[in-house]
C-alpha positions in Angstrom: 7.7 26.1 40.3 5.9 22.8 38.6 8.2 20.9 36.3 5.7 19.8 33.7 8.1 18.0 32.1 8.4 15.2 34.6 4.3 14.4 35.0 3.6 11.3 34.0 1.8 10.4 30.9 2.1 10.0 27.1 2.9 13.5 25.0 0.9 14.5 23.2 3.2 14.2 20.0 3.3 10.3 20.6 -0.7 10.2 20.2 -0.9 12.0 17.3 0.5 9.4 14.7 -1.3 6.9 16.4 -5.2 8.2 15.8 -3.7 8.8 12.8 -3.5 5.4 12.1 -6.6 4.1 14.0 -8.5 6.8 11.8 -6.3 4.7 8.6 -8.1 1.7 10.4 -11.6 2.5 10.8 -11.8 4.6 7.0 -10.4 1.3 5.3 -12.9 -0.9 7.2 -15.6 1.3 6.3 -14.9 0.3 2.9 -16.6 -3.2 3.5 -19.9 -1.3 5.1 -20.1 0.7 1.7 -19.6 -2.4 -0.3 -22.6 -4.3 1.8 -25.1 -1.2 0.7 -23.6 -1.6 -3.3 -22.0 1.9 -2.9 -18.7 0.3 -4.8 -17.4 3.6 -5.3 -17.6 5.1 -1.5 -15.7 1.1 -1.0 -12.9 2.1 -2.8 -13.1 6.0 -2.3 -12.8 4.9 1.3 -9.8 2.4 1.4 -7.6 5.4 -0.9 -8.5 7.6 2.1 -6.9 5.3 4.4 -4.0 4.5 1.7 -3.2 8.6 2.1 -3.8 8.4 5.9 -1.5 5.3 5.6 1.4 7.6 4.5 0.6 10.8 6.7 0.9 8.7 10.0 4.4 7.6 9.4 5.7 11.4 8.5 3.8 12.6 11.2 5.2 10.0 13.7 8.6 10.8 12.4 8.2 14.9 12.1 7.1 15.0 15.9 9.6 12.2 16.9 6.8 10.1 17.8 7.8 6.7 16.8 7.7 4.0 18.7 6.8 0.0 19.2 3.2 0.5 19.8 2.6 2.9 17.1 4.3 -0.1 14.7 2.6 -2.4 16.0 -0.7 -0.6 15.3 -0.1 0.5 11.8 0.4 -3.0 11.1 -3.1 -4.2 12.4 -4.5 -1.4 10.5 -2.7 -2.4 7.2 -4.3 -5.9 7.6 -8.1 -4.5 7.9 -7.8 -1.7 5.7 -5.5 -3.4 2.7 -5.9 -6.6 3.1 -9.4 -7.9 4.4 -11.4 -5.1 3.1 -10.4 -5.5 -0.3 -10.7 -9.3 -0.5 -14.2 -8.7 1.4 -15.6 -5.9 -1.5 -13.9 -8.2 -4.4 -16.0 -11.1 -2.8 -19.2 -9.1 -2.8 -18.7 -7.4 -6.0 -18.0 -10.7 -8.0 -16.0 -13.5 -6.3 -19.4 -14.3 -4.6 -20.6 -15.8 -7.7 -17.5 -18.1 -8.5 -18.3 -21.8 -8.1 -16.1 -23.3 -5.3 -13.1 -21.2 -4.6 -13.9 -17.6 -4.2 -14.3 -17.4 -0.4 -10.5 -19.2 -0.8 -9.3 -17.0 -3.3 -10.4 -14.0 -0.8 -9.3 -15.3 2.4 -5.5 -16.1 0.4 -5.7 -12.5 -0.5 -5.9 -11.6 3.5 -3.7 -14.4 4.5 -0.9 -12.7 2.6 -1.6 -9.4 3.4 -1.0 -10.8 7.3 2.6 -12.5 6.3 3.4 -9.6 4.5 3.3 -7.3 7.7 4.7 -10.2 10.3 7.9 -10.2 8.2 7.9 -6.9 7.9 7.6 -6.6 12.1 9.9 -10.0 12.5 12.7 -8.4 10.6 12.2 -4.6 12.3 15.0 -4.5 14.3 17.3 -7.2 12.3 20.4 -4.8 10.4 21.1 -7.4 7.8 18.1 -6.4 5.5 19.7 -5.9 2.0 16.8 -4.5 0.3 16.0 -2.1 2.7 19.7 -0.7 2.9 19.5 -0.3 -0.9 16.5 1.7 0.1 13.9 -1.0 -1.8 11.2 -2.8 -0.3 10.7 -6.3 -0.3 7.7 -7.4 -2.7 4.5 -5.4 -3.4 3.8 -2.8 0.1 -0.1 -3.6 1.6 -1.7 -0.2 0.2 -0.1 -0.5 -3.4 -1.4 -4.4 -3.5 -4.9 -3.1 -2.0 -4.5 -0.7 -5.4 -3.4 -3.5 -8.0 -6.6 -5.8 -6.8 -8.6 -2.8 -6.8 -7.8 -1.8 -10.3 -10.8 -4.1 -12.6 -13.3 -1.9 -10.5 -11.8 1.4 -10.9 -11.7 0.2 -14.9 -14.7 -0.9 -14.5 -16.0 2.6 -12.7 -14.8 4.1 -15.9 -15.5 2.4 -19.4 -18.4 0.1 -17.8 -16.5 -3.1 -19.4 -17.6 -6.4 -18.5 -14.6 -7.9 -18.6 -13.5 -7.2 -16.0 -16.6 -8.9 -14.0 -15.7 -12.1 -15.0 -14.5 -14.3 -11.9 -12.3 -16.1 -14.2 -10.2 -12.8 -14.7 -10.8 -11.5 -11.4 -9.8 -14.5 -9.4 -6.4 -15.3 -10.8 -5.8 -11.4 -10.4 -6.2 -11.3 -7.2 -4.0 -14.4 -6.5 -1.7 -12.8 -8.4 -1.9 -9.5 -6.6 -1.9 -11.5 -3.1 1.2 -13.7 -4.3 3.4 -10.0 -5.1 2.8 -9.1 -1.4 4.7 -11.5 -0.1 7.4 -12.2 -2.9 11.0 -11.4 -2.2 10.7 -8.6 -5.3 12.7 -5.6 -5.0 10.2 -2.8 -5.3 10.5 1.1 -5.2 10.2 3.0 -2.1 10.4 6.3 -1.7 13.9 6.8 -0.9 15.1 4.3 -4.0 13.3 6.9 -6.4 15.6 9.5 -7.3 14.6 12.4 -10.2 17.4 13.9 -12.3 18.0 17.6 -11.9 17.4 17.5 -15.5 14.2 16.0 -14.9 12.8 18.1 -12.0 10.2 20.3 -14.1 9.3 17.0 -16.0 8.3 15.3 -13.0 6.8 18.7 -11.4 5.0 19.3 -14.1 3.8 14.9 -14.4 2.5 15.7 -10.3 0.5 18.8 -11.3 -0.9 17.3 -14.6 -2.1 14.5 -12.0 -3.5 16.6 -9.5 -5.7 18.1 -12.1 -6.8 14.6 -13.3 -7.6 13.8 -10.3 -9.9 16.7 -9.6 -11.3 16.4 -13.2 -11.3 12.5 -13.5 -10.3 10.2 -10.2 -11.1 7.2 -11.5 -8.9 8.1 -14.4 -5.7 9.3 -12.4 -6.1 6.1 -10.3 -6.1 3.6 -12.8 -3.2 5.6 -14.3 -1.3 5.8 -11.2 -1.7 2.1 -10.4 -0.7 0.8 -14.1 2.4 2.6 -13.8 3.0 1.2 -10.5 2.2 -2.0 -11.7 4.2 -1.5 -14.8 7.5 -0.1 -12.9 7.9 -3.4 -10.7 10.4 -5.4 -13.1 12.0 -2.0 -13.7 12.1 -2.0 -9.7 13.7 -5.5 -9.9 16.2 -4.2 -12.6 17.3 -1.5 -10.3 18.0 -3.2 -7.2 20.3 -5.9 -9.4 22.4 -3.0 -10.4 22.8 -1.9 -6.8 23.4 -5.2 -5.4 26.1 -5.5 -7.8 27.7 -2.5 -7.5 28.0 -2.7 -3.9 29.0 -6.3 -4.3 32.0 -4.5 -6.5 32.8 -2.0 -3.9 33.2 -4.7 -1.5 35.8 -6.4 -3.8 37.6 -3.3 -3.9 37.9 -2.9 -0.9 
């Protein structure tokens, strides 16, 4: 009798994660071919695809114990084209084009950090000593979330029509901004640092299904709400990880 088990070969587990993440890649790039045509809402449409693709390929990876070095490698080329040059490409066409001097730079910073961002982020993935990520933070603003916050004058913009937000004197220091909190050393919310009261638990049920239905009846609207609050949670985020740093600083003591 055959032992299958022992052909060579990759299993099939392994590969699924994987296109996963190259389909991450090639949805978030498309974003850019949409922008070129002036179809601003297919560009962003396209780069929160590959933000929820983004998410899927991990739990995937990790419910079929497909992990491995490759697949990490690979999510982090696709966060660079899909969250970070994509959106500093669309933001060019869709105003930074028409800043005197600097908004090719301000675009290409934008990118530039993006890239940093993930090579920490792969430098440090097998060093132990990573305090914010054993308090279960992350370390400044994730790719897809900063993708979100520079997106965020066009979704406003998608919605109420303002002007404003057009202005390349707003949108360029934005984006520096936004490209600055991707590679700051700010403690921000992950997943597994967000925890919901039992107290709480039909609250927040109730805050996903009034969100859901926003985002069936209004996207743009749920978007820009879901990013503000993101936005606005990141010194709350920093506030957080303090207490935890000191409390385990006075369990140390203790001990």
């Amino acid at each position: 009798m055959n032992d299958f088990s022992s052909r060579p070969g990759i299993p099939l587990r392994a590969l699924a994660p994987n296109a996963i993440t190259a389909l991450a890649l090639c949805t978030g790039l498309s974003g850019a071919w949409f922008a070129m045509q002036g179809r601003w809402e297919n560009a962003v449409a396209a780069m929160v695809i590959a933000g929820v693709l983004d998410v899927m390929d991990g739990r995937v990876a990790r419910m079929l114990k497909g992990e491995s070095r490759f697949g990490a490698e690979l999510d982090s080329l696709s966060d660079v084209i899909a969250f970070g040059a994509t959106p500093a490409l669309v933001m060019y066409m869709w105003v930074l084009q028409d800043m005197p001097r600097f908004g090719w730079t301000i675009s290409v910073f934008f990118v530039l950090c993006a890239a940093l961002r993930l090579a920490r982020f792969n430098a440090r993935i097998d060093t132990e000593n990573q305090p914010h990520k054993l308090a279960g933070f992350n370390t400044g603003v994730p790719s897809p979330p900063g993708a979100a916050l520079a997106l965020l004058p066009m979704m406003i913009w998608f919605e109420t029509g303002a002007e404003w937000v057009r202005d390349y004197r707003f949108l360029g220091p934005w984006l520096l901004l936004c490209a600055v909190l991707m590679v700051s050393n700010v403690a921000t919310y992950s997943w597994s640092s967000i925890k919901v009261r039992r107290s709480l638990r039909f609250m927040a049920l109730a805050t996903v299904g009034l969100f859901t239905a926003t985002l069936v009846a209004a996207p743009w609207v749920a978007m820009i709400g879901a990013t503000i609050v993101y936005a606005a949670l990141l010194p709350f985020s920093a506030i957080s990880y303090a207490r935890v740093k000191k409390a385990r600083r006075v369990q140390t003591e203790a001990a």
